[in-house]
PyMOL Python script that loads the backbone (N, CA, C, O; Angstrom):
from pymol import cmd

cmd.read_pdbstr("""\
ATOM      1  N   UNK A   1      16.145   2.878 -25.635  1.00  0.00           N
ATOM      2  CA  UNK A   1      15.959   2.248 -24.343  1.00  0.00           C
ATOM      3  C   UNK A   1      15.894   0.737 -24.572  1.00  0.00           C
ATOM      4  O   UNK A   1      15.302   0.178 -25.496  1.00  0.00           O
ATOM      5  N   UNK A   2      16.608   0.151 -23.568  1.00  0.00           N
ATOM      6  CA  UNK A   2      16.456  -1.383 -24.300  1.00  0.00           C
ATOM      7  C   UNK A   2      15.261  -1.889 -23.468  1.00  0.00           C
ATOM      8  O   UNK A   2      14.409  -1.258 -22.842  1.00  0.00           O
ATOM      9  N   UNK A   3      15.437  -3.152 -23.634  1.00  0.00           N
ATOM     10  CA  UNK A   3      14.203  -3.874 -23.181  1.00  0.00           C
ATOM     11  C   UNK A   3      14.493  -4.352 -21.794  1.00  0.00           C
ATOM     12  O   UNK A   3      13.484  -4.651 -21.155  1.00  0.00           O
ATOM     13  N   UNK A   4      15.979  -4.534 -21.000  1.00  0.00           N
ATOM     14  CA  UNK A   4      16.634  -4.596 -19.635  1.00  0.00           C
ATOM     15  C   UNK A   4      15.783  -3.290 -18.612  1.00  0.00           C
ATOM     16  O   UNK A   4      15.120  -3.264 -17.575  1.00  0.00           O
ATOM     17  N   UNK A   5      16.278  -2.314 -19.632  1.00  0.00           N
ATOM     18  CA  UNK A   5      15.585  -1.139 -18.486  1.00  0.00           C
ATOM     19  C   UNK A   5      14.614  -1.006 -18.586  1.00  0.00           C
ATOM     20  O   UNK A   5      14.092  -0.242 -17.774  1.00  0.00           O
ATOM     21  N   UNK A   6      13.634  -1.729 -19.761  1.00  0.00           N
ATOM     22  CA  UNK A   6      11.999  -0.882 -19.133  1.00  0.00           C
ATOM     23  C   UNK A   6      12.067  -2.337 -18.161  1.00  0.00           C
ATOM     24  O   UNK A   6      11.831  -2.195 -16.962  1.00  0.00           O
ATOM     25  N   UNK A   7      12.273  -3.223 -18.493  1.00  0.00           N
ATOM     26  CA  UNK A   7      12.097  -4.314 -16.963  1.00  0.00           C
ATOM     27  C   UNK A   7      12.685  -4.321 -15.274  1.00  0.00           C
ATOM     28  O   UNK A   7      12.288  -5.031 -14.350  1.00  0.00           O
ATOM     29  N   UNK A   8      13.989  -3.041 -15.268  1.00  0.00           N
ATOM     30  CA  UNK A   8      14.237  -2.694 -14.156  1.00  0.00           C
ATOM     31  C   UNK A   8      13.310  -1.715 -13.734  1.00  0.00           C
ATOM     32  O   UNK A   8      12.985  -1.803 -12.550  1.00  0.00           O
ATOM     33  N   UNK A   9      12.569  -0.393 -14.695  1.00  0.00           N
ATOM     34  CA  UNK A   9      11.974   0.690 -14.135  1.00  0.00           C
ATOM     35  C   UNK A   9      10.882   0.005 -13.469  1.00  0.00           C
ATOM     36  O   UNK A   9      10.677   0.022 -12.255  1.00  0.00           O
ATOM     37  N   UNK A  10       9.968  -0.798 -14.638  1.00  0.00           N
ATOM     38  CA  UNK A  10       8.659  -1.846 -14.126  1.00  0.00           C
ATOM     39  C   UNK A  10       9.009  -2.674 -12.883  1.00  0.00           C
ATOM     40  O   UNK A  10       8.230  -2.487 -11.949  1.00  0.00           O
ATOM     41  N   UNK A  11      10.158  -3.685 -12.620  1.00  0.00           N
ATOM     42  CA  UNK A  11      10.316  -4.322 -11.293  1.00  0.00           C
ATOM     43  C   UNK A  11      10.386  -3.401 -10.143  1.00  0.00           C
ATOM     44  O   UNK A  11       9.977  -3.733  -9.030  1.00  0.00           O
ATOM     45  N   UNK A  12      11.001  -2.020 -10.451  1.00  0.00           N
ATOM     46  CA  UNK A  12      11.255  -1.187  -9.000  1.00  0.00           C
ATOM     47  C   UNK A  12       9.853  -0.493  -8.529  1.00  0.00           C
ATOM     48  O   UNK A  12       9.483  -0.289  -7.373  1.00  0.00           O
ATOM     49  N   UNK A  13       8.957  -0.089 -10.154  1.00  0.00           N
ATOM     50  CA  UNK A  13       7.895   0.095  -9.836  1.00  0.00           C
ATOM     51  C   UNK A  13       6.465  -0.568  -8.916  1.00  0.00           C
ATOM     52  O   UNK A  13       5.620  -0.061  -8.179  1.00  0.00           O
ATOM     53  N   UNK A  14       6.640  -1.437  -9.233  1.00  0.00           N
ATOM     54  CA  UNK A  14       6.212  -2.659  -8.912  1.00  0.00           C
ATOM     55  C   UNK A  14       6.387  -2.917  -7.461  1.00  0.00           C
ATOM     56  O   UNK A  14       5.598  -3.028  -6.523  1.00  0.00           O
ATOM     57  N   UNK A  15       7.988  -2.993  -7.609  1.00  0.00           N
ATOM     58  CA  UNK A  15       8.293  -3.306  -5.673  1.00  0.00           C
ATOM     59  C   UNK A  15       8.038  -1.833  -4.795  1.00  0.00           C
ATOM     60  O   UNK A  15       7.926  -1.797  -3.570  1.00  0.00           O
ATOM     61  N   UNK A  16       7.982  -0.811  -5.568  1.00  0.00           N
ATOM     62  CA  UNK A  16       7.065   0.321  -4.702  1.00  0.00           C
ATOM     63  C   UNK A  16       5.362   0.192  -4.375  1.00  0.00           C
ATOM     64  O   UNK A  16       4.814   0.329  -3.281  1.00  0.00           O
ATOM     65  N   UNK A  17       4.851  -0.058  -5.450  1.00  0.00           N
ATOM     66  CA  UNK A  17       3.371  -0.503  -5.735  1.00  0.00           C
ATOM     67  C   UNK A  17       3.122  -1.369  -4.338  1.00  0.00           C
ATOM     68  O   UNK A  17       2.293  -0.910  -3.552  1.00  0.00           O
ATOM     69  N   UNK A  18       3.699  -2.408  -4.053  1.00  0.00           N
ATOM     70  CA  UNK A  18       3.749  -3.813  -3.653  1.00  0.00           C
ATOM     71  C   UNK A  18       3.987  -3.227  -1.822  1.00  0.00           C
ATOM     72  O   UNK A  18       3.255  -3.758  -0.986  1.00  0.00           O
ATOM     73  N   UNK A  19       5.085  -2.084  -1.314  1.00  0.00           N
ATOM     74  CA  UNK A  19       5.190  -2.072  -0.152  1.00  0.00           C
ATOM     75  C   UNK A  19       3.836  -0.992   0.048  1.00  0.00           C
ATOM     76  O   UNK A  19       3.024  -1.159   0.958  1.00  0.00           O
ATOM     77  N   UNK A  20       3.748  -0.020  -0.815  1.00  0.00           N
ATOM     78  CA  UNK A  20       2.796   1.101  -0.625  1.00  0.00           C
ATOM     79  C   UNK A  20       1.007   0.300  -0.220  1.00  0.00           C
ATOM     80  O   UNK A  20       0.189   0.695   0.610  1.00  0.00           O
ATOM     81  N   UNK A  21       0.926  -0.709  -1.022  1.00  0.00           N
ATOM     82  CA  UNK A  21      -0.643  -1.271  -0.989  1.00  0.00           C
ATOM     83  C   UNK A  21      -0.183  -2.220   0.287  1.00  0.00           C
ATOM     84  O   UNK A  21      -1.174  -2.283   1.015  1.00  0.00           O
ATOM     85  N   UNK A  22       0.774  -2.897   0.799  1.00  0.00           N
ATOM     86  CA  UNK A  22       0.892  -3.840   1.751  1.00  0.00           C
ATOM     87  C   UNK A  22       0.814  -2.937   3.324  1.00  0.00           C
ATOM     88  O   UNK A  22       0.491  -3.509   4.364  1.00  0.00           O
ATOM     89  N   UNK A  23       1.163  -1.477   3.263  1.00  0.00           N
ATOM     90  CA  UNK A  23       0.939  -0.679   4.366  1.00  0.00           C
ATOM     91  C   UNK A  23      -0.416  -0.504   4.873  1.00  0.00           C
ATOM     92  O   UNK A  23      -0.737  -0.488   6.061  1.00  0.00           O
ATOM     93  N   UNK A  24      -1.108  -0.385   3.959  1.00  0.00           N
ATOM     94  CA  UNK A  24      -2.631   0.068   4.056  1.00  0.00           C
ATOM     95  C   UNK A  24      -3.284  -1.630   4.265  1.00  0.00           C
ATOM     96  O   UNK A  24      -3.966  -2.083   5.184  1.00  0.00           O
ATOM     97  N   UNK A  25      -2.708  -2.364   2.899  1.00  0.00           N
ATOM     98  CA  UNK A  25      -3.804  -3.560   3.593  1.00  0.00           C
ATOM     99  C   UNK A  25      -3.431  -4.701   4.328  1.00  0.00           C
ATOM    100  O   UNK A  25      -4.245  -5.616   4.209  1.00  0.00           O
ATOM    101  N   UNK A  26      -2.289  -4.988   5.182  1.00  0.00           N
ATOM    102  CA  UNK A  26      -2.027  -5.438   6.137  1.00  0.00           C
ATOM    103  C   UNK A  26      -2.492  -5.296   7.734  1.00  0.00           C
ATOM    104  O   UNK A  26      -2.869  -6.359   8.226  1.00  0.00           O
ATOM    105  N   UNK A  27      -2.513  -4.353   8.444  1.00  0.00           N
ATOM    106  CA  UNK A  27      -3.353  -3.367   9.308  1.00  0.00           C
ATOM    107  C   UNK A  27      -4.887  -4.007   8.832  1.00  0.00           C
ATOM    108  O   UNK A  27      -5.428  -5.032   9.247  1.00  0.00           O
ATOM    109  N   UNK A  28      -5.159  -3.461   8.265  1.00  0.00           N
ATOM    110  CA  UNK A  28      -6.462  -3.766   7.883  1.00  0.00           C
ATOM    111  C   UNK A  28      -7.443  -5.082   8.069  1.00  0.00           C
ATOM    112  O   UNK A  28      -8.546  -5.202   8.602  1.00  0.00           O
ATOM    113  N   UNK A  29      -6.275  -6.334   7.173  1.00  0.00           N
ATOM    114  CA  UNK A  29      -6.337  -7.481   7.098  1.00  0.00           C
ATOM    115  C   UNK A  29      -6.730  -8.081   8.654  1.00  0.00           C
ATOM    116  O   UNK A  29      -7.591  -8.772   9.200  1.00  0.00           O
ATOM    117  N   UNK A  30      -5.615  -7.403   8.942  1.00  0.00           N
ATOM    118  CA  UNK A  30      -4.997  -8.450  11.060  1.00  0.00           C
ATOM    119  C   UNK A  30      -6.276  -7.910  11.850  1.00  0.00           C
ATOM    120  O   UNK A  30      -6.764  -8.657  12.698  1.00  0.00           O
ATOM    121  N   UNK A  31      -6.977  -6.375  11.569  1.00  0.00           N
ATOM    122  CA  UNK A  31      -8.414  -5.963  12.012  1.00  0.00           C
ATOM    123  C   UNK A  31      -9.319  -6.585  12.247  1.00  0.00           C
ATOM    124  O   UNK A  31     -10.026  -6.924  13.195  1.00  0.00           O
ATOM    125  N   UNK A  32      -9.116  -6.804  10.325  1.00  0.00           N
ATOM    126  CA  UNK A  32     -10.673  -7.611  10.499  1.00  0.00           C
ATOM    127  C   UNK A  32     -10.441  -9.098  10.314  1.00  0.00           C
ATOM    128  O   UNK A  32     -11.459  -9.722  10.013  1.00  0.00           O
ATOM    129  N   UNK A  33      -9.255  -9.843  10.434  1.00  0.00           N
ATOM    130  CA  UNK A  33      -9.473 -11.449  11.286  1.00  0.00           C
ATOM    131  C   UNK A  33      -9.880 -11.048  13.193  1.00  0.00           C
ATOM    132  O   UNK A  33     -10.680 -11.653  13.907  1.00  0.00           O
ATOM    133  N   UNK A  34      -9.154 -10.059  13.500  1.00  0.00           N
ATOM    134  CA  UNK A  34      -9.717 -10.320  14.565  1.00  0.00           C
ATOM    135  C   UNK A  34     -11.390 -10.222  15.349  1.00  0.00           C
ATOM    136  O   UNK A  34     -11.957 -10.965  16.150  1.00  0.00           O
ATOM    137  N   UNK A  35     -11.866  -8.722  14.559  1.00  0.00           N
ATOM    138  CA  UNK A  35     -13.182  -9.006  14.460  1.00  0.00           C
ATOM    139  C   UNK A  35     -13.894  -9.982  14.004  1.00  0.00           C
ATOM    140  O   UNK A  35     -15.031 -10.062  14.469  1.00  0.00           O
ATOM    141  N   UNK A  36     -13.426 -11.121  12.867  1.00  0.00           N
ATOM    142  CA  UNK A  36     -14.213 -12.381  12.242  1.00  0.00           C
ATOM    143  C   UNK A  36     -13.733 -13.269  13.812  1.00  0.00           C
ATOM    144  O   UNK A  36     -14.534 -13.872  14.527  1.00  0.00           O
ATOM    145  N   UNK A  37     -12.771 -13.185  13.976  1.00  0.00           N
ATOM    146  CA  UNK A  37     -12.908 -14.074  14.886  1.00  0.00           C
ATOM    147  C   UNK A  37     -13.858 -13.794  16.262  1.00  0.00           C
ATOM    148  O   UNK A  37     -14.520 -14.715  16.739  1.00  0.00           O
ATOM    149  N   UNK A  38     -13.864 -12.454  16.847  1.00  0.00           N
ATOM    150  CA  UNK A  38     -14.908 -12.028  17.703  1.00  0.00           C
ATOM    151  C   UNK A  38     -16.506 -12.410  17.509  1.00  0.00           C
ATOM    152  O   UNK A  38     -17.160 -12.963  18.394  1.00  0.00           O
ATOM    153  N   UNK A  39     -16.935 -12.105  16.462  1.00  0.00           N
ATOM    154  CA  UNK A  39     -18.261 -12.205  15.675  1.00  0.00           C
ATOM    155  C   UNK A  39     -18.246 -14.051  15.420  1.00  0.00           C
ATOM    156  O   UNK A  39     -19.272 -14.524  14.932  1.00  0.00           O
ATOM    157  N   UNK A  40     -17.312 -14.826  15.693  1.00  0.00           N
ATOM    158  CA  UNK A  40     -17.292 -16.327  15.156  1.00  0.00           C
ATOM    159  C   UNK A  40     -17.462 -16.593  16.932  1.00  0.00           C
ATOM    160  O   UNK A  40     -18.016 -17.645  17.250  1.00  0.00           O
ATOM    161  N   UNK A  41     -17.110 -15.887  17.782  1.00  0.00           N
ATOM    162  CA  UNK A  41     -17.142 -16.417  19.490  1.00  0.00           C
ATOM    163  C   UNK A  41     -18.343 -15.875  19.804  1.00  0.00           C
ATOM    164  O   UNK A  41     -18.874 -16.306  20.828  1.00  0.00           O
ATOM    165  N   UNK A  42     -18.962 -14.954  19.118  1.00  0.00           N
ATOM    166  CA  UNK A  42     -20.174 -13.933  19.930  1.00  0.00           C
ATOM    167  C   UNK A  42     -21.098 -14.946  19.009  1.00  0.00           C
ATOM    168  O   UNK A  42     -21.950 -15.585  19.625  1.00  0.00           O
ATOM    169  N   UNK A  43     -21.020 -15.101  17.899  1.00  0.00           N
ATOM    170  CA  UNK A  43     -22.397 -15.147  16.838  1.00  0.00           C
ATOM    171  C   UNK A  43     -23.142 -13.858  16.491  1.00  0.00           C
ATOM    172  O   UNK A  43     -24.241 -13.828  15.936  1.00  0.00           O
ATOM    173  N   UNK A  44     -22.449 -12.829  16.864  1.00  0.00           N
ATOM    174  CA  UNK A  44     -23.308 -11.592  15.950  1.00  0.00           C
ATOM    175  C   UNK A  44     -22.708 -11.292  14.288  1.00  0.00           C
ATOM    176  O   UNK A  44     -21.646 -11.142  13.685  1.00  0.00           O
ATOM    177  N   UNK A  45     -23.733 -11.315  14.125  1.00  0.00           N
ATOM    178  CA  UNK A  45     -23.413 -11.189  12.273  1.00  0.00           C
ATOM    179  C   UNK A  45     -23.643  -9.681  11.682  1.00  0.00           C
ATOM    180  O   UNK A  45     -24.248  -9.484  10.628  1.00  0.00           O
ATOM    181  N   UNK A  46     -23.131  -8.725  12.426  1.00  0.00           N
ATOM    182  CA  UNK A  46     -23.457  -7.860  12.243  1.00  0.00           C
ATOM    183  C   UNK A  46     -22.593  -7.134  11.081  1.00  0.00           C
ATOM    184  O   UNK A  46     -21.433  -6.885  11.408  1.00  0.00           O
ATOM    185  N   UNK A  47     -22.977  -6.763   9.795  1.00  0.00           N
ATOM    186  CA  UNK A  47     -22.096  -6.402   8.279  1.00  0.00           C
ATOM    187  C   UNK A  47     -21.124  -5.127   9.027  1.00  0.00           C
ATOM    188  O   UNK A  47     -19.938  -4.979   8.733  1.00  0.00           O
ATOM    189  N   UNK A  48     -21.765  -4.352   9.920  1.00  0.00           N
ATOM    190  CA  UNK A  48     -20.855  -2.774   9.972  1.00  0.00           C
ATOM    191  C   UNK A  48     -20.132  -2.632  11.400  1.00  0.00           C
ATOM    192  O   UNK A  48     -19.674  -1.665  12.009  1.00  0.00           O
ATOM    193  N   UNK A  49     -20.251  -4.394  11.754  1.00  0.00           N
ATOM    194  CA  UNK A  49     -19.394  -4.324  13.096  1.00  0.00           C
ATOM    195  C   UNK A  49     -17.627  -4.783  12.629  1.00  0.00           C
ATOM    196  O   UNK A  49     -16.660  -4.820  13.390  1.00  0.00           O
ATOM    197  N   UNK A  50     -17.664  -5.113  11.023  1.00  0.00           N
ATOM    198  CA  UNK A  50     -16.346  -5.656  10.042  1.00  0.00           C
ATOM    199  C   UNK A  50     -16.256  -4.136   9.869  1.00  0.00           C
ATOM    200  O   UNK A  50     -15.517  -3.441  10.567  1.00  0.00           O
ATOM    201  N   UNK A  51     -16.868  -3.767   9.123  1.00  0.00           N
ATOM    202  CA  UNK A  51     -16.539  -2.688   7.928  1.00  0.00           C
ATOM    203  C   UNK A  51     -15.818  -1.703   8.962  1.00  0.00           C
ATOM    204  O   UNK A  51     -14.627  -1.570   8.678  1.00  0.00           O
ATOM    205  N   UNK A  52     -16.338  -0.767  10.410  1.00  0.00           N
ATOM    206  CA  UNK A  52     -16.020   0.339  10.571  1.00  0.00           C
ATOM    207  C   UNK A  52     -14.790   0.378  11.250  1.00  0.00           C
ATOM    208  O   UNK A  52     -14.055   1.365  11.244  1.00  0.00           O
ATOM    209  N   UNK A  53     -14.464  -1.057  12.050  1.00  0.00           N
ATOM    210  CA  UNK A  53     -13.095  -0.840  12.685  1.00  0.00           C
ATOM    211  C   UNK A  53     -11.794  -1.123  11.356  1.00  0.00           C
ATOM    212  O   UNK A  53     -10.716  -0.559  11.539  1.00  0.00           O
ATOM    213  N   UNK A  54     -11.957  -1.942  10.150  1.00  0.00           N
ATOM    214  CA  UNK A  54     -11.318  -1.483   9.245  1.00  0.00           C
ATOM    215  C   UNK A  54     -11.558  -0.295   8.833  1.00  0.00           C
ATOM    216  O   UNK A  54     -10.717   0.481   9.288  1.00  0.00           O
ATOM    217  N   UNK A  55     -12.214   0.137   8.270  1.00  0.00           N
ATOM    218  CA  UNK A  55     -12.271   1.890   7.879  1.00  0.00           C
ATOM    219  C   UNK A  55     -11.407   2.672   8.636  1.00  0.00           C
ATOM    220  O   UNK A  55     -10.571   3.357   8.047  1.00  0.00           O
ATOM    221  N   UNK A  56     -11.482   2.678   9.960  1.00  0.00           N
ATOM    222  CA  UNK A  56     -10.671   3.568  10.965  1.00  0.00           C
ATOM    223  C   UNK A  56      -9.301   3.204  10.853  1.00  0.00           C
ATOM    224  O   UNK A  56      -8.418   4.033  10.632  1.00  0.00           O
ATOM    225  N   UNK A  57      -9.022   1.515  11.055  1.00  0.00           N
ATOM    226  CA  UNK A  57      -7.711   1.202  11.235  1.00  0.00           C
ATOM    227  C   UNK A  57      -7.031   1.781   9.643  1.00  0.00           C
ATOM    228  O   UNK A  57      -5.889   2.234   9.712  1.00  0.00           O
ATOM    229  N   UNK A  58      -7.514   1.771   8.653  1.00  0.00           N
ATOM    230  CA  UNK A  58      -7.030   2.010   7.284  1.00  0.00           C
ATOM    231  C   UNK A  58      -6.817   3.734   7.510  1.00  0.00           C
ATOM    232  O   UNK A  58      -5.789   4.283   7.112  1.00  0.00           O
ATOM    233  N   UNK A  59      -7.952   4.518   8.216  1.00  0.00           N
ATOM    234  CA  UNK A  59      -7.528   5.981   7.875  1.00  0.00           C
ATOM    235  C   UNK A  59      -6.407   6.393   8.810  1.00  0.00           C
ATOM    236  O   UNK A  59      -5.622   7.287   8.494  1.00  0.00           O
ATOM    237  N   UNK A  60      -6.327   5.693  10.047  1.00  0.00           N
ATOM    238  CA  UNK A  60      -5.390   5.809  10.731  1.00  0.00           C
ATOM    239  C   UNK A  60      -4.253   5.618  10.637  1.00  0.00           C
ATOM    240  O   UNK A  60      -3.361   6.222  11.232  1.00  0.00           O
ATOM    241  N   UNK A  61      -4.107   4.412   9.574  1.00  0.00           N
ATOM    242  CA  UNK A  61      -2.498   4.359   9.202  1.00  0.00           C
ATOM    243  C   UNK A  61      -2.292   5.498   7.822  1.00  0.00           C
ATOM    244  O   UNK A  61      -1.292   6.176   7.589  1.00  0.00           O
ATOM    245  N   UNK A  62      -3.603   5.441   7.015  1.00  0.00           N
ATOM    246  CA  UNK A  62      -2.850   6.987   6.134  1.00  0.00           C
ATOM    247  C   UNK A  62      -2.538   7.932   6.799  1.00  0.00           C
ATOM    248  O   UNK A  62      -1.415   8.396   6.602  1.00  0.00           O
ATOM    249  N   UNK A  63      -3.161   8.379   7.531  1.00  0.00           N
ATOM    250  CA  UNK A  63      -2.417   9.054   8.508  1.00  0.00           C
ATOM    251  C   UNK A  63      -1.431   9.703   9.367  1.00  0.00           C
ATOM    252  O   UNK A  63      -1.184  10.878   9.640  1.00  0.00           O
ATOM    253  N   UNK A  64      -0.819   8.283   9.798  1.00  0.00           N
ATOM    254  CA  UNK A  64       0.284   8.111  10.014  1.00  0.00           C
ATOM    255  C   UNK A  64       1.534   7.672   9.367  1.00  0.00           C
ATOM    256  O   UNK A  64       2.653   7.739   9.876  1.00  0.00           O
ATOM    257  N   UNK A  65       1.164   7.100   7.900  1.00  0.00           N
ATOM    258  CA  UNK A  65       2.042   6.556   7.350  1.00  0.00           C
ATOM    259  C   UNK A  65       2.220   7.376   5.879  1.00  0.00           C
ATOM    260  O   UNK A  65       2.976   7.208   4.922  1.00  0.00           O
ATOM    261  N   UNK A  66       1.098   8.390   6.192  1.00  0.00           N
ATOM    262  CA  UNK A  66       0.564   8.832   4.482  1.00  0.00           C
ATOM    263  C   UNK A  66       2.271  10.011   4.053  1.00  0.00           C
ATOM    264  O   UNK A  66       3.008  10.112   3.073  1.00  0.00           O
ATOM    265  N   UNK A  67       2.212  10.625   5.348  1.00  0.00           N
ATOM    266  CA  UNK A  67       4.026  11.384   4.840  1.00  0.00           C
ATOM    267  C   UNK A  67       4.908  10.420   3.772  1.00  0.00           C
ATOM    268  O   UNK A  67       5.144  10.466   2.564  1.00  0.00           O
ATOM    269  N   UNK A  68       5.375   9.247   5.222  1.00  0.00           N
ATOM    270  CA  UNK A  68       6.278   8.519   4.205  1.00  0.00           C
ATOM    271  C   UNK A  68       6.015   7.800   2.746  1.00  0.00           C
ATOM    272  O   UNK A  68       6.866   7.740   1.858  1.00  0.00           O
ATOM    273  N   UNK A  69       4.543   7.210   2.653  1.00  0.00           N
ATOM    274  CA  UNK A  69       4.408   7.088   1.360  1.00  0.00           C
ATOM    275  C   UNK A  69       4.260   8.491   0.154  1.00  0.00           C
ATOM    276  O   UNK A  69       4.332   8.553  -1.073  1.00  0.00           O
ATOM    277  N   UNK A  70       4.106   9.143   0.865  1.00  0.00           N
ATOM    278  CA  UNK A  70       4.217  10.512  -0.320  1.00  0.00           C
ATOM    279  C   UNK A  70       5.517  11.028  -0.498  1.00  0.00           C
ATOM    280  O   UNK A  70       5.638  11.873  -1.386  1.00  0.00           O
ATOM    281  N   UNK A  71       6.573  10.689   0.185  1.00  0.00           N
ATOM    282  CA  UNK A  71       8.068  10.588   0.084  1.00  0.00           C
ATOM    283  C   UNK A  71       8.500   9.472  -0.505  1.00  0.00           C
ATOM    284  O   UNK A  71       8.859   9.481  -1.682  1.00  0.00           O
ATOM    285  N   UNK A  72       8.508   8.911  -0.118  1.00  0.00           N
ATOM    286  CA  UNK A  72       8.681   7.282  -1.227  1.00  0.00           C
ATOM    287  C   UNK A  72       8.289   7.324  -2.530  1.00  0.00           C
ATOM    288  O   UNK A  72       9.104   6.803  -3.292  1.00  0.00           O
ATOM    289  N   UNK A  73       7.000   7.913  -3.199  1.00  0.00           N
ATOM    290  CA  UNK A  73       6.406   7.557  -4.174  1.00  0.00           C
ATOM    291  C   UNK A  73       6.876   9.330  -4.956  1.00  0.00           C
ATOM    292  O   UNK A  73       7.153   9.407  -6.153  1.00  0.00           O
ATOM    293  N   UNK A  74       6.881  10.327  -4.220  1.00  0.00           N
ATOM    294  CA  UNK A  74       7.452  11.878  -4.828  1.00  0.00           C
ATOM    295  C   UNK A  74       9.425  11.124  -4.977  1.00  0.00           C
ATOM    296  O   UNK A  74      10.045  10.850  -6.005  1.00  0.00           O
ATOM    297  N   UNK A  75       9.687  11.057  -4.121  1.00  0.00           N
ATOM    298  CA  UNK A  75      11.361  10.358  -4.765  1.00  0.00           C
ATOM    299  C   UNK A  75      11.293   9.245  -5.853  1.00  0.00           C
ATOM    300  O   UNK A  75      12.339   9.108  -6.488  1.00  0.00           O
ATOM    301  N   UNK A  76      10.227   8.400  -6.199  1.00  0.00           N
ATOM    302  CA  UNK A  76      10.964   7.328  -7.021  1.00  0.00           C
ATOM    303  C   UNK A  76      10.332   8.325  -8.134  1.00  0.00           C
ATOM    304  O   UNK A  76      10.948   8.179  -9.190  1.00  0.00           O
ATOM    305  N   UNK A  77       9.447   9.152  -8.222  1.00  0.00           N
ATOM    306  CA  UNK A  77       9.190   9.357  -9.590  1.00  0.00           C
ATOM    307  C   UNK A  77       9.919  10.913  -9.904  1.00  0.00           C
ATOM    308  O   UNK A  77       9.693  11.663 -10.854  1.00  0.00           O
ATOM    309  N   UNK A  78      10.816  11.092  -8.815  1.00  0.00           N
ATOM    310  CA  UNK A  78      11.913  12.344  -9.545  1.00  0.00           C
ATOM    311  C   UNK A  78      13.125  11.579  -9.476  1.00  0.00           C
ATOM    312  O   UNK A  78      14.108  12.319  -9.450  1.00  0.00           O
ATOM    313  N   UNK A  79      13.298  10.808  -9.453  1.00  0.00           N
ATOM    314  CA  UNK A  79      14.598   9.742  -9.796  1.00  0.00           C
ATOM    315  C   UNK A  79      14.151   9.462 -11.473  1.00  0.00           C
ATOM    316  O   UNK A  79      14.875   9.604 -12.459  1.00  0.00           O
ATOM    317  N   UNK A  80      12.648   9.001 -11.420  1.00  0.00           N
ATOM    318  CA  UNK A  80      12.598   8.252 -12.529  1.00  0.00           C
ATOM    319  C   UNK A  80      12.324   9.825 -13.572  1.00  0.00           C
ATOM    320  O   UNK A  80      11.997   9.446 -14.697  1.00  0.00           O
ATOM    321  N   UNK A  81      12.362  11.189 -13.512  1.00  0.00           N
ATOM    322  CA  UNK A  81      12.657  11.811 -14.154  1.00  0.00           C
ATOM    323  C   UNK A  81      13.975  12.759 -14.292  1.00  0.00           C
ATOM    324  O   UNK A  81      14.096  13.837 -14.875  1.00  0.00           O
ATOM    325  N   UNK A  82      14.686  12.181 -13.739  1.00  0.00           N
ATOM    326  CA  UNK A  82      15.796  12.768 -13.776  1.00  0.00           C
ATOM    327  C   UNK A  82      16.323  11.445 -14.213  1.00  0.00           C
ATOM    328  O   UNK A  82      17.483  11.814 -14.396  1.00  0.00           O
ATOM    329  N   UNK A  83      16.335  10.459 -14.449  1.00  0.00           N
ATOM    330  CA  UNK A  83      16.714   9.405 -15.305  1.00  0.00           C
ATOM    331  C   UNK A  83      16.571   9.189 -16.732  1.00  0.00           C
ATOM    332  O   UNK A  83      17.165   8.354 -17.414  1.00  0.00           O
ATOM    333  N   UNK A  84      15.367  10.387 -17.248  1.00  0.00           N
ATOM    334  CA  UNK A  84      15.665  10.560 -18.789  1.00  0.00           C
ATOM    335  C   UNK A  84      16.139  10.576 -19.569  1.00  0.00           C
ATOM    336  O   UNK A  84      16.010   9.923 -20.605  1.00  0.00           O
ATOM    337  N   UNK A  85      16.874  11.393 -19.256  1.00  0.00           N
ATOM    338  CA  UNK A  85      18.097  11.829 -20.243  1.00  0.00           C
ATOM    339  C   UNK A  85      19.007  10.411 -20.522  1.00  0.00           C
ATOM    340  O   UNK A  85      19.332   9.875 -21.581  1.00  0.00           O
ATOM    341  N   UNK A  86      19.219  10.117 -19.391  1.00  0.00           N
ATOM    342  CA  UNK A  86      20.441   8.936 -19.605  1.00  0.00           C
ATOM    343  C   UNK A  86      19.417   7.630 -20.345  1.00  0.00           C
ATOM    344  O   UNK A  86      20.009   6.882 -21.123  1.00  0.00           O
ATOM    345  N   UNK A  87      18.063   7.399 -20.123  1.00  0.00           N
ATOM    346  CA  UNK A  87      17.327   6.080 -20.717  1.00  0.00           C
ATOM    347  C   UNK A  87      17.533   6.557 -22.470  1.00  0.00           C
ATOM    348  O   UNK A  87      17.702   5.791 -23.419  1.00  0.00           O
ATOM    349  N   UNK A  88      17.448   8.092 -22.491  1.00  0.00           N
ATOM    350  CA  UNK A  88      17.107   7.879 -23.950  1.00  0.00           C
ATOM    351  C   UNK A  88      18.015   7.575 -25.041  1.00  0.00           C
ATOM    352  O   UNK A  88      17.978   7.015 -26.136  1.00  0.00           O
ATOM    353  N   UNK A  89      19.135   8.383 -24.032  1.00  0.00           N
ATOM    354  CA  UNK A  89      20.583   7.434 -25.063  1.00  0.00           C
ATOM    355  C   UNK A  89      21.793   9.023 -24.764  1.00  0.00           C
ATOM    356  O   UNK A  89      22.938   9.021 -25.216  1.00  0.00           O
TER     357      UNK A  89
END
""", "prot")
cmd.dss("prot")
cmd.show_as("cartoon", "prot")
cmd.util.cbc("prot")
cmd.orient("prot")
């Protein structure tokens, strides 16, 4: 195996890694600016008025999104075993 392909398997890996964690923490992110910003107009400082509407918005998109990432991530890694044969020579 040369040293080209473990750097293509690692970059594709990677750019799976990269959309799979950006599903979950994007949603999440846009949540809870908007609650910081609510809690910055109200002045309540309340720790579990952040935490629970992320929690929900996060289980809600596994949820909804959890199929396609288990298709995405079950296809790249039977590509990447059915690619054996040919990496090893």
């Amino acid at each position: 195996m040369t040293p080209e392909t473990v750097l293509t398997i690692m970059q594709q890996t990677l750019q799976i890694i990269t959309m799979l964690i950006a599903v979950i923490l994007l949603p999440a992110l846009f949540v809870g600016l908007l609650v910081s910003m609510f809690q910055a107009a109200t002045s309540i400082n309340e720790q579990t008025l952040s935490f629970i509407p992320k929690l929900l918005v996060t289980i809600l998109v596994l949820v909804l999104a959890g199929p396609w990432m288990l298709s995405l991530l079950t296809g790249y890694a039977q590509r990447v075993f059915e690619d054996i044969p040919f990496l090893i020579g």
